[in-house]
C-alpha positions as MATLAB code, in Angstrom:
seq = 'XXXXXXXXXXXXXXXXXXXXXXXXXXXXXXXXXXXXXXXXXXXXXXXXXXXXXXXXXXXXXXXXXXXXXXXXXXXXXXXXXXXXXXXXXXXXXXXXXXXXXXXXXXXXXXXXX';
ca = [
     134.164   52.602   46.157;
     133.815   50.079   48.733;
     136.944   49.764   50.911;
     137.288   47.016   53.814;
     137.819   48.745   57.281;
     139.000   46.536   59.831;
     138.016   46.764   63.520;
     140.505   46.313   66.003;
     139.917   44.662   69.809;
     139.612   47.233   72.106;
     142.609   48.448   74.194;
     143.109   46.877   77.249;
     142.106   48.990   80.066;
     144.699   50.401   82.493;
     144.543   50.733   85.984;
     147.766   51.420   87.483;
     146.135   51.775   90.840;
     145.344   48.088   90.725;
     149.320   47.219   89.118;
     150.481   49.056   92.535;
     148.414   46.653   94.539;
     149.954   43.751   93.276;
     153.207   44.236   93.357;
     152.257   44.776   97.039;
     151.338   40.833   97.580;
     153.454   38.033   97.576;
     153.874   35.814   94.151;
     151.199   33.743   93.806;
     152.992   30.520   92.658;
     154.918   31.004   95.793;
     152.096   31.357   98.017;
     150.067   28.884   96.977;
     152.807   26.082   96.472;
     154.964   26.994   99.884;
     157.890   28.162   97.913;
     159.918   30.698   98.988;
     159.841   34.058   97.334;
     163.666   35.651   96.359;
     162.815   38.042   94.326;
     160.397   40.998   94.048;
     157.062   40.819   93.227;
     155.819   41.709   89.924;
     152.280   42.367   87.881;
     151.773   39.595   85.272;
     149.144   39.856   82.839;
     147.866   36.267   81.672;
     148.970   35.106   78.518;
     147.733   31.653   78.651;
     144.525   31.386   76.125;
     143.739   34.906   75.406;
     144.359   34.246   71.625;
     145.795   36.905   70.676;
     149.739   39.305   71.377;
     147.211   42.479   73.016;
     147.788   43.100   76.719;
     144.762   42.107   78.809;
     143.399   44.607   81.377;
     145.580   45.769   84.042;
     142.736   44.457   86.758;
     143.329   41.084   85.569;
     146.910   41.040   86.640;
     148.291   38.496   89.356;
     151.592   38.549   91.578;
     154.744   36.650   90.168;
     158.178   36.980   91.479;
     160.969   37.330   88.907;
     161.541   33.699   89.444;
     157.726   32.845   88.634;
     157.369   35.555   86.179;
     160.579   36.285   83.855;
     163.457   34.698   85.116;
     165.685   37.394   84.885;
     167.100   37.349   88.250;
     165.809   34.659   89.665;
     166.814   31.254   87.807;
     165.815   28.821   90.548;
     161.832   28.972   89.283;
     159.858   27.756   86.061;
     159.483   31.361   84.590;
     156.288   31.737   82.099;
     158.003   33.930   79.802;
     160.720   31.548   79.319;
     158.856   28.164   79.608;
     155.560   28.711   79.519;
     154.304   25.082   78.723;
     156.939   23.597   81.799;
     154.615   26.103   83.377;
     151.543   25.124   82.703;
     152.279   21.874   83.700;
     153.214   22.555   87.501;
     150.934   25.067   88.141;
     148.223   25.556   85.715;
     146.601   28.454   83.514;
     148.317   31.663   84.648;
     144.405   33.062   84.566;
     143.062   30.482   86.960;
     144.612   33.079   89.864;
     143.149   36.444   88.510;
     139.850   35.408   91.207;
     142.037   35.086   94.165;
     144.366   38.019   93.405;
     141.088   40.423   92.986;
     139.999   38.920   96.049;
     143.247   39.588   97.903;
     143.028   43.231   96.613;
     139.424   43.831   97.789;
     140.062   42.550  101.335;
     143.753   44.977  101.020;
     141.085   47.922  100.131;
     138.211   47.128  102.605;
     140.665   47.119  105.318;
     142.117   50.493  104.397;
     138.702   52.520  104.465;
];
């Protein structure tokens, strides 16, 4: 009997240690575009290009405010859950800011040792 066994992608991998860390910085639309931030900061994982509906890995994750992120309080901002292609177009791929948000994080850890 020959049966077809499908692999599935790997699990993304979690690291709420890193999540906790980002919520601690500013949005990164915000601060990057001089916009001011009225709304908490959130961890967004990039869904721009990935291909597929599976979470990417929590150390990928940048800073969004609601307003940047899901527009549920905040309705002043281009949310990328809500318009993800008006997005795009003001700001770029939401994964072109996973290098600065690691960055931001390492600097946040190296000065707490």
């Amino acid at each position: 009997m020959n049966r077809h066994v499908s692999q599935k992608a790997p699990k993304a991998k979690k690291d709420p240690a890193y999540l906790r860390a980002v919520r601690t910085l500013p949005c990164v639309i915000c601060d990057a575009f001089g916009e001011r931030q009225n709304s908490p900061t959130t961890a967004h994982h990039w869904i721009m290009g990935r291909g597929s509906t599976r979470k990417t890995p929590d150390g990928q994750a940048i800073p969004l405010c609601d307003g940047h992120h899901q527009g549920t309080f905040d309705t002043s901002k281009t949310a990328i859950h809500r318009e993800p292609k008006a997005w795009r177009e003001a700001y770029g791929e939401d994964r072109d800011y996973i290098a600065v948000t690691q960055d931001k994080i390492e600097r946040m850890e190296a000065f707490n040792d």
